[in-house]
C-alpha positions in Angstrom: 2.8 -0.8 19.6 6.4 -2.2 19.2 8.1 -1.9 15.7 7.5 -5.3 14.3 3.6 -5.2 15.1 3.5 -1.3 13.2 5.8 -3.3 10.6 3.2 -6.1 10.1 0.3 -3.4 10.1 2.3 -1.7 7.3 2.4 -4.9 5.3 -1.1 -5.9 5.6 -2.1 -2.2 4.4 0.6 -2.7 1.8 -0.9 -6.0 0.5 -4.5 -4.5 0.6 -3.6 -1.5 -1.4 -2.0 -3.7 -3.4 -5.2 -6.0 -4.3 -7.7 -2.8 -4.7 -5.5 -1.7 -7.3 -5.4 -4.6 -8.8 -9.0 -4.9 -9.1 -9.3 -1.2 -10.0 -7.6 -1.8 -12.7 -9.3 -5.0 -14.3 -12.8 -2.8 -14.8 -13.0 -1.6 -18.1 -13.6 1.9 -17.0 -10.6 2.4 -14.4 -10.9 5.3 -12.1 -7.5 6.6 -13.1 -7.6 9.8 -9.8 -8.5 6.4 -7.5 -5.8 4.5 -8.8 -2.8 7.7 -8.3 -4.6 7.8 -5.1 -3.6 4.2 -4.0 -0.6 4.4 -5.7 0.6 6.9 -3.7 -0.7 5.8 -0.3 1.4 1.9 -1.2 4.4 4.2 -2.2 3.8 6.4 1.5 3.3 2.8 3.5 6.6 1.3 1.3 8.8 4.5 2.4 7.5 4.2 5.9 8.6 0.3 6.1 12.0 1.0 4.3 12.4 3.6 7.6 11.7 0.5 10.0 12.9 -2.1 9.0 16.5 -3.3 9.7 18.9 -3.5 7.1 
């Protein structure tokens, strides 16, 4: 896989992550160990893209 497709990967994962938290937390009962959960694997995926992409 060449760098911009695992870049593009990274953002669709990203934008996912990004939408389930969202929706986690609109229920009025929140999962709070799911949301640190996602939280931290957007924050792994945002390090890894940081690494990759070209300044």
């Amino acid at each position: 896989m060449s760098i911009q497709g695992r870049i593009e990967e990274l953002s669709n994962r990203h934008r996912r992550l990004d939408q389930e938290i969202y929706e986690e937390q609109k229920r009025p009962a929140a999962d709070e160990v799911r949301l640190h959960d996602l939280k931290r694997k957007k924050l792994k995926i945002k390090e890894e893209l940081v690494t990759l992409r070209p300044n």
